[in-house]
Backbone atoms as SQL, in Angstrom:
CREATE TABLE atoms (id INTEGER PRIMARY KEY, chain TEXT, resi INTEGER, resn TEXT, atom TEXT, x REAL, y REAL, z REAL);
INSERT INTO atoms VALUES
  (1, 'A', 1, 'UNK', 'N', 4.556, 20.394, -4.595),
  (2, 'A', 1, 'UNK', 'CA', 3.632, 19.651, -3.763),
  (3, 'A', 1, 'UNK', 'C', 2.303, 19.447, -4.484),
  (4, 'A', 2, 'UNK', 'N', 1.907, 20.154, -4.905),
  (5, 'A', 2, 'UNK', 'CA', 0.564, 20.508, -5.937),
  (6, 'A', 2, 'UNK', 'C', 0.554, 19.497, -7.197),
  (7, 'A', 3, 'UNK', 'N', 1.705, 19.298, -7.680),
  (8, 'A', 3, 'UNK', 'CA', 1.693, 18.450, -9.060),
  (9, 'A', 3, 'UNK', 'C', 2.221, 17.009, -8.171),
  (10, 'A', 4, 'UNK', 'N', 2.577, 16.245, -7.119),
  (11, 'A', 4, 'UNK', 'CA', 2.767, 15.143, -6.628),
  (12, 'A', 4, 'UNK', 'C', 1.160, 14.909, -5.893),
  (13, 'A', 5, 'UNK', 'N', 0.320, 16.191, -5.389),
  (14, 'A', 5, 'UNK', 'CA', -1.057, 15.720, -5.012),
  (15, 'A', 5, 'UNK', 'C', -2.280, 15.392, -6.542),
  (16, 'A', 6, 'UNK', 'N', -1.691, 16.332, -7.448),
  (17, 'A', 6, 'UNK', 'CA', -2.601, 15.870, -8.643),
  (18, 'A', 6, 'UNK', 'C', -1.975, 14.048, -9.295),
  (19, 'A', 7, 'UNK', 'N', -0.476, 14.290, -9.533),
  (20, 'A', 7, 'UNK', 'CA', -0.296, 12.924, -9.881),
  (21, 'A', 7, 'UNK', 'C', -0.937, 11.440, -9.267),
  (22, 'A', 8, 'UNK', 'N', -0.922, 11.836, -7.520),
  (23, 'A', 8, 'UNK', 'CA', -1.372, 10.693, -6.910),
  (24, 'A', 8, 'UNK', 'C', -3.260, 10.617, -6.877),
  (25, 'A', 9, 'UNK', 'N', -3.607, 11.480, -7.740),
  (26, 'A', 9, 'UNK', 'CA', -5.087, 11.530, -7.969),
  (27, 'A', 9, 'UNK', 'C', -5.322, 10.886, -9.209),
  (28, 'A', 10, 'UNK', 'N', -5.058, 11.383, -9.601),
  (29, 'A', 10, 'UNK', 'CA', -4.821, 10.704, -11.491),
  (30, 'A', 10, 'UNK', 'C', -4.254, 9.282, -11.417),
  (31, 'A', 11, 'UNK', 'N', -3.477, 8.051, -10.172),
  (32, 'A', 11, 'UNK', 'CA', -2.876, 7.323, -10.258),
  (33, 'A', 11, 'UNK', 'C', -4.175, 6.435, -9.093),
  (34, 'A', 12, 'UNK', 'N', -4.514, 6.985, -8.596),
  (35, 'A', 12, 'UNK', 'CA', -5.848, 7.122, -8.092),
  (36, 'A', 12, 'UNK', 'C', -7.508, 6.613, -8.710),
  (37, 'A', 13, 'UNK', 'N', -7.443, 7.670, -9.742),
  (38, 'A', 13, 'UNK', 'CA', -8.603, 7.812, -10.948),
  (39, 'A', 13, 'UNK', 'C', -8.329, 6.769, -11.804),
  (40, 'A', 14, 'UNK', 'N', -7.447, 6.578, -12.060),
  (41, 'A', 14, 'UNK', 'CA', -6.738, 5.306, -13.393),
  (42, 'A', 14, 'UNK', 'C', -6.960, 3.850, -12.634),
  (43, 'A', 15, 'UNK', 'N', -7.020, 3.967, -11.260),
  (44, 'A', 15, 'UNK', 'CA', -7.059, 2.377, -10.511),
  (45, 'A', 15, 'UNK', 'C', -8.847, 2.178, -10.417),
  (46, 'A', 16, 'UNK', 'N', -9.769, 3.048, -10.227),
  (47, 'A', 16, 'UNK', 'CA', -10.818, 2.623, -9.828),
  (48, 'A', 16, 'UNK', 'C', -11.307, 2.853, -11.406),
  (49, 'A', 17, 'UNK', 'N', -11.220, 3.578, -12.498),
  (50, 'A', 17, 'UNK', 'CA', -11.758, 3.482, -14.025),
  (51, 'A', 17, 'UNK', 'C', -10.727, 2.090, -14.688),
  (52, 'A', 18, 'UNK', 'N', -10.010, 1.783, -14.586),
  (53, 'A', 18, 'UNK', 'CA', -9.891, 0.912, -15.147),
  (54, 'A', 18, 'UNK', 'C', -9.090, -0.197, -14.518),
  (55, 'A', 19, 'UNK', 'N', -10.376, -1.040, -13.653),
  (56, 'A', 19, 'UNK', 'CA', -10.067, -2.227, -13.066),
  (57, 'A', 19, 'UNK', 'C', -9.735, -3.092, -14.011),
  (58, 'A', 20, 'UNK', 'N', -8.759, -3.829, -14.394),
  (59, 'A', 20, 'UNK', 'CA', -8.633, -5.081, -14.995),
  (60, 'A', 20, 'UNK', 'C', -7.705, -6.300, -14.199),
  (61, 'A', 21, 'UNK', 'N', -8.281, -7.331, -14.778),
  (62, 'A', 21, 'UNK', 'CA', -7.627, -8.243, -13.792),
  (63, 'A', 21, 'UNK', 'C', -6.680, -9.227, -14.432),
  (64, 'A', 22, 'UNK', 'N', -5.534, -9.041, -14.426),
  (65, 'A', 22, 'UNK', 'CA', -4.508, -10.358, -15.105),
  (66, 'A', 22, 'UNK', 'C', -4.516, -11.428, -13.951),
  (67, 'A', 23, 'UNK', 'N', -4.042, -12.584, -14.963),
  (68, 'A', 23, 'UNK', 'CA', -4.260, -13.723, -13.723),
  (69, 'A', 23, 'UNK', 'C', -3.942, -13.555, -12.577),
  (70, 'A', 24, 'UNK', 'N', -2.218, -13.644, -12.474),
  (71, 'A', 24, 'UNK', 'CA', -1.497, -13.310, -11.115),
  (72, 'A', 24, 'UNK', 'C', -1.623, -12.098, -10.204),
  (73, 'A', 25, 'UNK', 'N', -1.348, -11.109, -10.811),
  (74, 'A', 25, 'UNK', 'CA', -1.414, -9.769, -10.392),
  (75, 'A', 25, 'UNK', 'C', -2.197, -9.303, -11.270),
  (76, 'A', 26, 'UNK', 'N', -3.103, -7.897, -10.534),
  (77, 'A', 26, 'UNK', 'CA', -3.575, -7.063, -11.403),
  (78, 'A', 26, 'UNK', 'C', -2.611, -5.741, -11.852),
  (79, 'A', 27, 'UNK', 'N', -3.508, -5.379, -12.922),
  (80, 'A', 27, 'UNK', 'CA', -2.769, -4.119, -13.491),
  (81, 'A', 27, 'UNK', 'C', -2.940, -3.161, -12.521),
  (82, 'A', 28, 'UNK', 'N', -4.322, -2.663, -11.766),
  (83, 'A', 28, 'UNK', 'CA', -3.609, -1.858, -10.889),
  (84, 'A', 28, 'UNK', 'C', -2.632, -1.775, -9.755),
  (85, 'A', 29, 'UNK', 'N', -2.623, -3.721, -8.855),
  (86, 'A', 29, 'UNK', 'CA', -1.963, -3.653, -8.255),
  (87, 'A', 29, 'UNK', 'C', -0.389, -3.273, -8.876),
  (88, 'A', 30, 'UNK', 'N', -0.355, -3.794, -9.759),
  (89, 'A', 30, 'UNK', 'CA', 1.299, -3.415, -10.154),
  (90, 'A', 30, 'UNK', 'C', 1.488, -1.769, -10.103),
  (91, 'A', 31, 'UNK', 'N', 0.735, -1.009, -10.586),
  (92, 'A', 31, 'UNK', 'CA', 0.437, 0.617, -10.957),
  (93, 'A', 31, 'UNK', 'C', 0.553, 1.389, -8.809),
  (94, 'A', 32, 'UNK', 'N', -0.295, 0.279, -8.161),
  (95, 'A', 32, 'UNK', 'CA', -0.010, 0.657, -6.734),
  (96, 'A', 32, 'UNK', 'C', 1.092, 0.491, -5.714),
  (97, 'A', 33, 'UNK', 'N', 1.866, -1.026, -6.388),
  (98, 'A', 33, 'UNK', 'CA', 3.392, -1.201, -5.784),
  (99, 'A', 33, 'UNK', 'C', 4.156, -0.491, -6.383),
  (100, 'A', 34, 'UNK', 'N', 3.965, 0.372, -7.509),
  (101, 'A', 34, 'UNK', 'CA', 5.008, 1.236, -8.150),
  (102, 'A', 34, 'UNK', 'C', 5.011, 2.555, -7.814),
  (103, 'A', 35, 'UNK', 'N', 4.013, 2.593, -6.922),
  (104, 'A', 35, 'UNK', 'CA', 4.030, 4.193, -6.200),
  (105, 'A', 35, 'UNK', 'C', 5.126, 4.776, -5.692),
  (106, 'A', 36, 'UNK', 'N', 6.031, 4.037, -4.798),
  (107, 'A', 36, 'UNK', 'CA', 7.293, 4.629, -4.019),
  (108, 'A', 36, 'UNK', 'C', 8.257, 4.915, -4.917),
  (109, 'A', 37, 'UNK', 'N', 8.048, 4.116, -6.694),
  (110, 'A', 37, 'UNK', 'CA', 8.946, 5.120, -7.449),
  (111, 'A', 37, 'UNK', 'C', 8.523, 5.747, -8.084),
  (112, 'A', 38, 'UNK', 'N', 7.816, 6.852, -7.974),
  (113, 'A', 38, 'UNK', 'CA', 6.871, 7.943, -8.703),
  (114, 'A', 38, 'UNK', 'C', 7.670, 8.840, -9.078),
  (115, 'A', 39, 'UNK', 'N', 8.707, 9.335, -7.746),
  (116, 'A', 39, 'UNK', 'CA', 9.516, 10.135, -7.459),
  (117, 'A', 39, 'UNK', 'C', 11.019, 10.087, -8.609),
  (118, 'A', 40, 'UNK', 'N', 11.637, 8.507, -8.677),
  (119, 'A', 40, 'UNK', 'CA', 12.501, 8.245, -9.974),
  (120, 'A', 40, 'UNK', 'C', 12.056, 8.344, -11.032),
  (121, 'A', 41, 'UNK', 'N', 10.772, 7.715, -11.135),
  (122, 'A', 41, 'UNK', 'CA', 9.913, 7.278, -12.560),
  (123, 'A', 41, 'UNK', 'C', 9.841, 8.987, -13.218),
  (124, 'A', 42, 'UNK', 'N', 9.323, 9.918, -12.553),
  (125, 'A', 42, 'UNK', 'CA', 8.851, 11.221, -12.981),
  (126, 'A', 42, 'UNK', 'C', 10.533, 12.360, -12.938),
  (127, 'A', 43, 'UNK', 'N', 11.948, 11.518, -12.670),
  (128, 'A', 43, 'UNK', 'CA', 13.172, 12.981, -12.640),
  (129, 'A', 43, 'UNK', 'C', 12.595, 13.371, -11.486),
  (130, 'A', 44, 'UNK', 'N', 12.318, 13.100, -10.494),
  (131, 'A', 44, 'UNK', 'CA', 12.388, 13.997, -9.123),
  (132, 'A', 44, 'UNK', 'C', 13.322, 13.673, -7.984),
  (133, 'A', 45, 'UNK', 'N', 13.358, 11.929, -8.390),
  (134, 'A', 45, 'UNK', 'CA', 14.894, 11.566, -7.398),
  (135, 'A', 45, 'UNK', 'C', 15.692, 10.923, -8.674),
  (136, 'A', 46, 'UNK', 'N', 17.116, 10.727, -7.830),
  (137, 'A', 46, 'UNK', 'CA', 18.118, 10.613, -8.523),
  (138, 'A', 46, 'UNK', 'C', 17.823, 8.908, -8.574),
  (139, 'A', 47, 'UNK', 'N', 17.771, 8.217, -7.612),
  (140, 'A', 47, 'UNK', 'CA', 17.672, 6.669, -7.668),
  (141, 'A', 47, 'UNK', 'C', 15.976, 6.462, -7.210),
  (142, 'A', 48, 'UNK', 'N', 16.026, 5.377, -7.724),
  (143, 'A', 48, 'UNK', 'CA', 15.029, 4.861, -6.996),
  (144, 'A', 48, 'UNK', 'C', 15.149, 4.061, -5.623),
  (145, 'A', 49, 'UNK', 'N', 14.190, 4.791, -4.677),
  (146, 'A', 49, 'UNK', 'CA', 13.962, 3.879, -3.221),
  (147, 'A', 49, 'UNK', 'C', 13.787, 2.428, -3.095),
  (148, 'A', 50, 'UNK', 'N', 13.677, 1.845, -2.175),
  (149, 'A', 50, 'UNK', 'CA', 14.377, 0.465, -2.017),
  (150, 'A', 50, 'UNK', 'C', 12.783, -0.202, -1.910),
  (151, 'A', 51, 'UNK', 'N', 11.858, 0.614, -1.404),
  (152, 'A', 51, 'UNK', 'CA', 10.240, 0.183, -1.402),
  (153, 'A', 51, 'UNK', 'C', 10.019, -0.052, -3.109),
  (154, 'A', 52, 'UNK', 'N', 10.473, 1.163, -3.862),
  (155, 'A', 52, 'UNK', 'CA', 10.241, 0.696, -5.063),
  (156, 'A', 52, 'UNK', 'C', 10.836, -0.720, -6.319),
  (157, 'A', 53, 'UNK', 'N', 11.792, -0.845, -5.567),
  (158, 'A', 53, 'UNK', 'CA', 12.480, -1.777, -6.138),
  (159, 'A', 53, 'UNK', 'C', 12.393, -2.946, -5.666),
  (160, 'A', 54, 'UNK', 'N', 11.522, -3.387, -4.380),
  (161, 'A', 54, 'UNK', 'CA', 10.860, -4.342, -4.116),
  (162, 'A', 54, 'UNK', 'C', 9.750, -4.539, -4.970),
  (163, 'A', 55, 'UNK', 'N', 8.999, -3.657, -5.185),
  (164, 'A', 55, 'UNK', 'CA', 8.019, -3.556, -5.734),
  (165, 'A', 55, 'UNK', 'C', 8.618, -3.963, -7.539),
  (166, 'A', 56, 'UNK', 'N', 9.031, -3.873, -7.803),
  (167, 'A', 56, 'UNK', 'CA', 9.829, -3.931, -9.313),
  (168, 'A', 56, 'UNK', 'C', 9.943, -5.483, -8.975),
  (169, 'A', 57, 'UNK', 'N', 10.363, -6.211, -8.187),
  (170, 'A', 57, 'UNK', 'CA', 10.935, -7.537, -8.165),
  (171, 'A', 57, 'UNK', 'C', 9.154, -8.482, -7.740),
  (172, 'A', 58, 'UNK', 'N', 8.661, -7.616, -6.507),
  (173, 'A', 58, 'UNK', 'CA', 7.361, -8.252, -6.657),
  (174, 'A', 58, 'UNK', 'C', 6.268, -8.324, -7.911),
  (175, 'A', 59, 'UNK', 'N', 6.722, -6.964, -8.462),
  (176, 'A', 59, 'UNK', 'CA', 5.700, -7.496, -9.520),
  (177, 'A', 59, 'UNK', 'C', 6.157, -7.909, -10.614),
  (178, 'A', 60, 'UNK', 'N', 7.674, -8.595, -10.825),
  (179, 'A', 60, 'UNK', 'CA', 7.996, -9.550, -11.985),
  (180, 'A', 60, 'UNK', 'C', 7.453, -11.047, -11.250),
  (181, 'A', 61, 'UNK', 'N', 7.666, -10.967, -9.820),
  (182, 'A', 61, 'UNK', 'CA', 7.239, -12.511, -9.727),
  (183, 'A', 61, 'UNK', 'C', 5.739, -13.058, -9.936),
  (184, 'A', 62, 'UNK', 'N', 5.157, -11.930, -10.050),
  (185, 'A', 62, 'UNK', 'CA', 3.493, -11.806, -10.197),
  (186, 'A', 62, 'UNK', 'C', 3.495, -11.893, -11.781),
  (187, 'A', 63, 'UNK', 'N', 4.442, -12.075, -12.414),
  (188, 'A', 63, 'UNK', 'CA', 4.228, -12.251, -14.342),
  (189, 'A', 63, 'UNK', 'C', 4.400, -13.178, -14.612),
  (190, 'A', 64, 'UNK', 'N', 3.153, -14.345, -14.549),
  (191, 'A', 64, 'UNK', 'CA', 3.851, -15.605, -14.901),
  (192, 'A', 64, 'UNK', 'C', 3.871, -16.115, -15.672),
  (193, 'A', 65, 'UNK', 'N', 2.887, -14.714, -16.687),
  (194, 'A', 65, 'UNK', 'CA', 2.557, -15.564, -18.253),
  (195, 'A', 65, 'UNK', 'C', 2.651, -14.180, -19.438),
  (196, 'A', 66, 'UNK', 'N', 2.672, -14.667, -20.679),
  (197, 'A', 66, 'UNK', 'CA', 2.882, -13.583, -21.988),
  (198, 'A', 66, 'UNK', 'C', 1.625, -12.809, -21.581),
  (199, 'A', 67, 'UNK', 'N', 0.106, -13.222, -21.386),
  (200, 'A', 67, 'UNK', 'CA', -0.798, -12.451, -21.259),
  (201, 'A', 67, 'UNK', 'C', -0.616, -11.806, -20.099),
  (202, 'A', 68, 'UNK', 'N', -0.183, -12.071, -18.857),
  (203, 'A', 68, 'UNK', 'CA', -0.013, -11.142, -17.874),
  (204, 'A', 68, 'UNK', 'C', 0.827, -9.782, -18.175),
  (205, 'A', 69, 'UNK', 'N', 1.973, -10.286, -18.494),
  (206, 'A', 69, 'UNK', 'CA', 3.425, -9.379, -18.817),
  (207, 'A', 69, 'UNK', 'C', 2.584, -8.383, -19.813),
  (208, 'A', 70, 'UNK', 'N', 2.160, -8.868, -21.024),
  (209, 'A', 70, 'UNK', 'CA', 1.355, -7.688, -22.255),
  (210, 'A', 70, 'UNK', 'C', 0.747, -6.932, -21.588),
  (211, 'A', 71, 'UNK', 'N', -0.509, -7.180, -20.902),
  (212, 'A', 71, 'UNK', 'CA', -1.442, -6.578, -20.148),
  (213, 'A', 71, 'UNK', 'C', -0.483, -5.049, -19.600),
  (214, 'A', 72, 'UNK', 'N', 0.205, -5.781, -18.687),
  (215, 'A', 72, 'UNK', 'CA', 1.099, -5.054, -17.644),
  (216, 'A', 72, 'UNK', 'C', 1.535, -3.905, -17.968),
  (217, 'A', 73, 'UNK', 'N', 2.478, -4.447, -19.352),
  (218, 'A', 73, 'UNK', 'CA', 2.937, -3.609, -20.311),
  (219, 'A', 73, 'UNK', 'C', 2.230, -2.448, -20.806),
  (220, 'A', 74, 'UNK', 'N', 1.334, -3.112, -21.830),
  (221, 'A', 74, 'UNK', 'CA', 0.387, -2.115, -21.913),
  (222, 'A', 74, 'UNK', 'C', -0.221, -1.029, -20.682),
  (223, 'A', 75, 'UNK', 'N', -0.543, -1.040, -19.825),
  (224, 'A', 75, 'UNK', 'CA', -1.147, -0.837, -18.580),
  (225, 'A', 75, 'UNK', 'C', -0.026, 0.474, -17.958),
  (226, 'A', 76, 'UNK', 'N', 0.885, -0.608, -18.157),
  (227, 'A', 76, 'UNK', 'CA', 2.349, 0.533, -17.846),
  (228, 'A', 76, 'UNK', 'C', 2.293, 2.151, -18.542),
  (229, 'A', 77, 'UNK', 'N', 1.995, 1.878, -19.890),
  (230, 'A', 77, 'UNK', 'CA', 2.589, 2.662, -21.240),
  (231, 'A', 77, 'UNK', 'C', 1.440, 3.368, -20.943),
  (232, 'A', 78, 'UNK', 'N', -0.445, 3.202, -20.175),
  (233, 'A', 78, 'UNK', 'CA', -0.767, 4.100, -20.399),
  (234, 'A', 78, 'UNK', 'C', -1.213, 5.029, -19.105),
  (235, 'A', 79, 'UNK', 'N', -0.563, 4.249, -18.249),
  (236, 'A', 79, 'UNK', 'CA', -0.164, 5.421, -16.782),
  (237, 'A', 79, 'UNK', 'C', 0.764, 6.152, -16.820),
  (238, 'A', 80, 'UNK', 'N', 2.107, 5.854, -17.982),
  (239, 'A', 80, 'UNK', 'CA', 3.284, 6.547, -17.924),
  (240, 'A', 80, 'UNK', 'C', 3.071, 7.721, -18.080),
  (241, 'A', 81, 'UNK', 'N', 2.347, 7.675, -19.823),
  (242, 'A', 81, 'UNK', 'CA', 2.026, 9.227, -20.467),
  (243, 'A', 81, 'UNK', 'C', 0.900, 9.895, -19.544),
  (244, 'A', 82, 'UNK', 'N', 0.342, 9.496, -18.834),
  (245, 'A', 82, 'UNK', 'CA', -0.598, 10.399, -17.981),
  (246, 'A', 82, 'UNK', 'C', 0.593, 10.967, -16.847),
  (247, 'A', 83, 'UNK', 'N', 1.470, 10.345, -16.200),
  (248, 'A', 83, 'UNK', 'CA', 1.974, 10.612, -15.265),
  (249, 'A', 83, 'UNK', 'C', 3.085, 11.345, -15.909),
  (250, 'A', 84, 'UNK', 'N', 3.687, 11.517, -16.866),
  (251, 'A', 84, 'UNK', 'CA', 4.910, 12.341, -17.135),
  (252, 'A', 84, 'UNK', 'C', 5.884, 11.487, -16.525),
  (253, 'A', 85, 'UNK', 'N', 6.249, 10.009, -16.874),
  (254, 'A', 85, 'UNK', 'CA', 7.205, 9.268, -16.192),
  (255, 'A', 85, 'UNK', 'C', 8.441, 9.221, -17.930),
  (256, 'A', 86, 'UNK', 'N', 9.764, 9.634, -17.139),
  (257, 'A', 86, 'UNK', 'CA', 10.622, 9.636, -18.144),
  (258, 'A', 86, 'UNK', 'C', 11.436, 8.344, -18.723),
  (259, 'A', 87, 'UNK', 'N', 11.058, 8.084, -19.985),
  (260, 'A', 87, 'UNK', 'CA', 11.741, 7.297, -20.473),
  (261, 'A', 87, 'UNK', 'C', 12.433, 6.584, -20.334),
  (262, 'A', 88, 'UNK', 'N', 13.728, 7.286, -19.722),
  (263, 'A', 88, 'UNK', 'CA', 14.966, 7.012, -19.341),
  (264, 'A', 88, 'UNK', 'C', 15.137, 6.514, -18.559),
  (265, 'A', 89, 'UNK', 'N', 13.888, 7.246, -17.786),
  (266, 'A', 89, 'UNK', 'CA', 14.416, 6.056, -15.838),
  (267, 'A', 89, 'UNK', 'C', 13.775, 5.201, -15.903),
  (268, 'A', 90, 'UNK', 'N', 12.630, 5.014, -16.564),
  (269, 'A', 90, 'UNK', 'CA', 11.399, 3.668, -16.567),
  (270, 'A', 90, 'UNK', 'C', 12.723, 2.427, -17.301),
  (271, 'A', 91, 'UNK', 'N', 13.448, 2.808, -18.601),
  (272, 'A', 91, 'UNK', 'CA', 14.332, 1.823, -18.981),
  (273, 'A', 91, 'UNK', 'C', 15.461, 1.828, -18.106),
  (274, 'A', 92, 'UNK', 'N', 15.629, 2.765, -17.188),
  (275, 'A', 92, 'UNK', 'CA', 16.633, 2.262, -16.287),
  (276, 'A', 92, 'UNK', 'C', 16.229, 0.912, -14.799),
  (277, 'A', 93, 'UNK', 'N', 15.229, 1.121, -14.582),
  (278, 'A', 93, 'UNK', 'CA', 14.204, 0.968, -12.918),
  (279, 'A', 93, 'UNK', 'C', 14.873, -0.686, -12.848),
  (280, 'A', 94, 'UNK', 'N', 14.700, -1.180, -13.840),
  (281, 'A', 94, 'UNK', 'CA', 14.996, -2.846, -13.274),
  (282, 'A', 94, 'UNK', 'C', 16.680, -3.012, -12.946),
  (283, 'A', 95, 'UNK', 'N', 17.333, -2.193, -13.653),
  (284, 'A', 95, 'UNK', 'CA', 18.756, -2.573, -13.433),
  (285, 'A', 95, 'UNK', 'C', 19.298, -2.083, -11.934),
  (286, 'A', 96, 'UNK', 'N', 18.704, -0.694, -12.746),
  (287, 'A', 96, 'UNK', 'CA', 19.076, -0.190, -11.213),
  (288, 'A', 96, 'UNK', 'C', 18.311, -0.629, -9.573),
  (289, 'A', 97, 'UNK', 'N', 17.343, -1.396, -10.103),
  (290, 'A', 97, 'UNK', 'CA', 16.965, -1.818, -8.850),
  (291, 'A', 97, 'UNK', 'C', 17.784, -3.823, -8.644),
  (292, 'A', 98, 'UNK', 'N', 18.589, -4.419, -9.633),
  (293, 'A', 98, 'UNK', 'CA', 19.151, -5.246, -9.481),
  (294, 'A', 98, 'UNK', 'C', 17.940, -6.596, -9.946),
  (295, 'A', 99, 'UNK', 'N', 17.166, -6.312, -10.594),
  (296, 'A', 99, 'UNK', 'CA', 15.762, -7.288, -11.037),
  (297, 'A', 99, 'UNK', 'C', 15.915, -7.637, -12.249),
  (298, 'A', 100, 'UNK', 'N', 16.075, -8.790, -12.980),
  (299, 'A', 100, 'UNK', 'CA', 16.177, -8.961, -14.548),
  (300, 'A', 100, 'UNK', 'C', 14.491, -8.701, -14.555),
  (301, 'A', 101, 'UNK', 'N', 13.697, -8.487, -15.290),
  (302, 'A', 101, 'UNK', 'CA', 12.315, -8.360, -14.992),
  (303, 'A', 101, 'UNK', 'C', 11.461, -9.117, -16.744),
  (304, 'A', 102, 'UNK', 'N', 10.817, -9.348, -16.579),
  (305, 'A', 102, 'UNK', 'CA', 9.513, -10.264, -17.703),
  (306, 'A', 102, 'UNK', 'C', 9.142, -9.071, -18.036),
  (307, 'A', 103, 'UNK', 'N', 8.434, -8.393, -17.371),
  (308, 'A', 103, 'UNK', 'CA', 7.580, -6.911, -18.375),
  (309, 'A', 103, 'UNK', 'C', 8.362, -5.686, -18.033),
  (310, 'A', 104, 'UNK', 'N', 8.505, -4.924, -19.317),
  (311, 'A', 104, 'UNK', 'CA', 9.103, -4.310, -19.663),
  (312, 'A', 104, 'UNK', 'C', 8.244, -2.664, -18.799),
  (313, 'A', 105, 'UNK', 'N', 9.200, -1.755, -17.835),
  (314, 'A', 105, 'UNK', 'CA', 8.505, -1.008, -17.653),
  (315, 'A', 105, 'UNK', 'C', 9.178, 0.764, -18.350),
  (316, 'A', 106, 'UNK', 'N', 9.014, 0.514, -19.363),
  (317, 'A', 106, 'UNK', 'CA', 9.191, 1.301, -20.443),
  (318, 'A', 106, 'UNK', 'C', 7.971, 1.947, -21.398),
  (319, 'A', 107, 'UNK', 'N', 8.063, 3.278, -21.230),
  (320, 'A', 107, 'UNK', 'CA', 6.720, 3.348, -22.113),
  (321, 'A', 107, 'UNK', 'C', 6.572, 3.692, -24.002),
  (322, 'A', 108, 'UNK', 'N', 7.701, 3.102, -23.827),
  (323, 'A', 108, 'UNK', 'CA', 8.264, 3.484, -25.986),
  (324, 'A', 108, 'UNK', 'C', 8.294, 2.260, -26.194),
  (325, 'A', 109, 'UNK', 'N', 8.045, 1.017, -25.522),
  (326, 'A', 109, 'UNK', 'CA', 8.353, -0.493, -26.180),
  (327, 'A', 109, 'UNK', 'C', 7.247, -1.006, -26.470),
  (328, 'A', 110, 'UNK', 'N', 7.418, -2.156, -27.623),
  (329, 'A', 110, 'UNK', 'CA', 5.951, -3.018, -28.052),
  (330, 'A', 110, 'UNK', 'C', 6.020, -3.743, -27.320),
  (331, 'A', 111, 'UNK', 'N', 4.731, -4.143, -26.672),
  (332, 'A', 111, 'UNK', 'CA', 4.155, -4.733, -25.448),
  (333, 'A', 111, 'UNK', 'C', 3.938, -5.998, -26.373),
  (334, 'A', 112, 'UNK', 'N', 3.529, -6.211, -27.782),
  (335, 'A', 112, 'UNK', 'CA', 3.624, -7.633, -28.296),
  (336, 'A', 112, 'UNK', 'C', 4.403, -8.230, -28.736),
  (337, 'A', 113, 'UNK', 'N', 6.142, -7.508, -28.566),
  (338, 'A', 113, 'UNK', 'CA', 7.252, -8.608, -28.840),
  (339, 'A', 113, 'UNK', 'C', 7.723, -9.250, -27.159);
């Protein structure tokens, strides 16, 4: 309980220090619709919830451009390593949520290919 109240502080701290704004969506909004999979993203559930995988599909439709998607990307890669989000499920999240997706939510990939 203690490390899901520090994570959602730190996910928290990361939205009001670093406001940035991509055209469509912002980086934090994407970082705030991805909350309900904190729980997949971090090995604590087995799948991801169905809030989160809306959220996975809303915020590909919010990527409507290379500079949005990079941003994102980037943005992604540096909430992941703060949050302890695993690899594995971040490259799993779009399939398994049924989303071909524009930005990659993986935190080992180059955000400029």
């Amino acid at each position: 309980m203690e490390k899901k109240i520090m994570v959602s502080s730190l996910i928290m701290m990361i939205l009001v220090i670093k406001s940035k704004s991509v055209d469509a969506i912002t980086c934090e909004e994407a970082l705030t619709r991805l909350m309900p999979g904190q729980l997949f993203l971090t090995s604590e559930a087995f799948l991801p919830f169905s809030p989160c995988c809306l959220a996975v599909a809303n915020i590909n439709a919010g990527s409507t451009t290379t500079s949005i998607c990079r941003s994102l990307c980037r943005r992604f890669q540096q909430a992941a390593s703060g949050l302890g989000v695993s690899p594995d499920e971040a490259k799993e999240l779009s399939q398994l949520c049924g989303v071909s997706t524009t930005v990659a939510i993986d935190p080992t990939i180059n955000c400029d290919s």
